[in-house]
SEPA-633147 format. One record per residue (C-alpha): z, y, x. Coordinates in steps of 0.1 Angstrom, whole numbers, plus 5000, padded with zeros to 4 digits. Example, Ala and Ser with C-alpha at 12.3 -4.5 7.8 and 13.67 -1.06 7.14 Angstrom:
BEGIN
507849555123
507149895137
END
This chain:
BEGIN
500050005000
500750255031
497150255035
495850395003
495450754999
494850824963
492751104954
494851344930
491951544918
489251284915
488751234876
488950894886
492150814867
495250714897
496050364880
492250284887
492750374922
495950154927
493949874907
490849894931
493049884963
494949564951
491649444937
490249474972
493449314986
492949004964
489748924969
489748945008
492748725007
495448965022
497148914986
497148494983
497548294951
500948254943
502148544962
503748844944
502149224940
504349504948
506549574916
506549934897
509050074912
507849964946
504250124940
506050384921
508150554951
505650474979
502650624961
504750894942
503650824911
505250764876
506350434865
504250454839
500850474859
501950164880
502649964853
499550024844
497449964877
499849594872
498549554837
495249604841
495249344872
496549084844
494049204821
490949084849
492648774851
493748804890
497248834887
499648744860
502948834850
506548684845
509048814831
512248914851
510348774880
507248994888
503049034890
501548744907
498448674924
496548374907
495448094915
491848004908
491047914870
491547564859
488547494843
488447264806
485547054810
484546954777
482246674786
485546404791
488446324766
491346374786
495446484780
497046734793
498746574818
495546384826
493546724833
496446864858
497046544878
492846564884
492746894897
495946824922
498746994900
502246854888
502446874852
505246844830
506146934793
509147084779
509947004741
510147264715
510547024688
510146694674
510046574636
508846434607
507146694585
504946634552
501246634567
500247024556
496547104542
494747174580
495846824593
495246654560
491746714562
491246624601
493446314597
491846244562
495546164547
496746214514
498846504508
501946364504
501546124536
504246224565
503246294606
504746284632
504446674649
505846774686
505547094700
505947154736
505247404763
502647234788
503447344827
501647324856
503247334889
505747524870
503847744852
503647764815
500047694809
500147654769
501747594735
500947264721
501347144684
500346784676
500346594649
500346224643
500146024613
503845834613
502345454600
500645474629
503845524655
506945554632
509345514662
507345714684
510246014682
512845684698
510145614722
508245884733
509746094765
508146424753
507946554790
505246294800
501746164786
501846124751
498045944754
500045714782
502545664752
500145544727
497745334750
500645144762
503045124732
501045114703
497645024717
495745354704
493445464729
491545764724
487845774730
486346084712
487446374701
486046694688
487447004698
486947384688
487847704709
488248034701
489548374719
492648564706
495648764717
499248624720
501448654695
505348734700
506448364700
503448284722
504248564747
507648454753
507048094759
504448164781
505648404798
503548664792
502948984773
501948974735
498549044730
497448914760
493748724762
494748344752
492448034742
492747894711
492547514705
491747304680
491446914684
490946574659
490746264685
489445944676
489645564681
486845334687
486245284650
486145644642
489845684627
491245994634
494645964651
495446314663
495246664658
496246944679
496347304677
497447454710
497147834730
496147814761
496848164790
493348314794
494448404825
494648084839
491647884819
488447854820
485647694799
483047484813
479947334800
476447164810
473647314788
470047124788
466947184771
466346994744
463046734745
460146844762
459447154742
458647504763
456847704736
460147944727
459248284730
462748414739
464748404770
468548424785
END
């Protein structure tokens, strides 16, 4: 930070400045993954500036996706994007042990709940059937990636609550103790902002850039078994995809 000199009567607003310099910072690697930005009150008194403006220079880092934020800890540098390959049917836990990382759940809650309209129709169950639903936060390397609602029809896995430890695979769970392995699934995403609930089990602020999820997996004879709705941090995702052309056909006028 000693090294910037911000120009006070450039129209070029001073949080922009601040923002650039870090920026610059990040992506030469001075600033690593993992490693902590200066705080407010650090950028604050060495660049004589109000709080206010390097709080914003911090959230505007977050907003890029660069850095993210904790609370009562700090603004991080972060790591490269996990990406969400939807070509393969994996968990969670699946996903994160692929890419190198440590993941781990922590429980929210567990029950038995009466099945709801939305999971109804994905599960195709009458509407006075019961599921099984867990929420949990999902963490990677011990950072909350997402919130994760599932539900489960209960004849399926009534003991699963006596079973199932909720801070490991479910999918391991119902391979192995009630021989439902999931082969398909279809799976919808969607941008949107965090909401106050959201925010604080992630971690982050409300309204910030999140994923939206929403999942019906299958077994081999096309019951469905499971539906999810979950928020994933924008700020730590990415969406993948490979796109062909269909057939042989090259007479489209337009372009990308």
């Amino acid at each position: 930070m000693e090294s910037l000199n911000l120009d006070r009567h450039s129209v070029v607003p001073l949080y922009f400045q601040i923002q650039q310099h870090l920026l610059q910072d990040i992506r030469s690697g001075r600033l690593k993954a993992g490693k902590p930005l200066p705080s407010e009150e650090v950028i604050s008194k060495r660049l004589r500036v109000s709080r206010m403006t390097a709080r914003q220079a911090l959230k505007s880092l977050c907003s890029l996706g660069v850095a993210y934020s904790q609370r009562g800890k700090g603004t991080f540098v972060s790591e490269i994007k996990l990406e969400k390959n939807f070509r393969q049917v994996q968990s969670f836990t699946e996903e994160m042990e692929a890419r190198g990382s440590r993941p781990h759940s922590k429980l929210i809650s567990s029950e038995v709940v009466p099945v709801g309209e939305e999971a109804a129709l994905a599960l195709r169950l009458p509407p006075e059937e019961k599921v099984i639903r867990i929420r949990r936060v999902r963490v990677a390397d011990a950072l909350p990636m997402g919130v994760e609602t599932t539900c489960l029809p209960q004849p399926l896995c009534p003991d699963l609550l006596d079973k199932f430890d909720p801070r490991t695979s479910l999918y391991r769970t119902l391979s192995q103790g009630y021989g439902i392995h999931i082969v398909q699934a279809d799976e919808v995403v969607e941008a949107g902002l965090a909401n106050s609930e959201e925010a604080r089990l992630l971690g982050i602020s409300k309204g910030s850039p999140v994923f939206l999820f929403t999942r019906t997996s299958y077994v081999q004879g096309g019951q469905a078994v499971e539906y999810v709705k979950s928020t994933f941090r924008g700020d730590r995702y990415k969406i993948t995809n490979r796109l062909g052309q269909s057939g042989n056909d090259n007479s489209s006028g337009g372009g990308m």
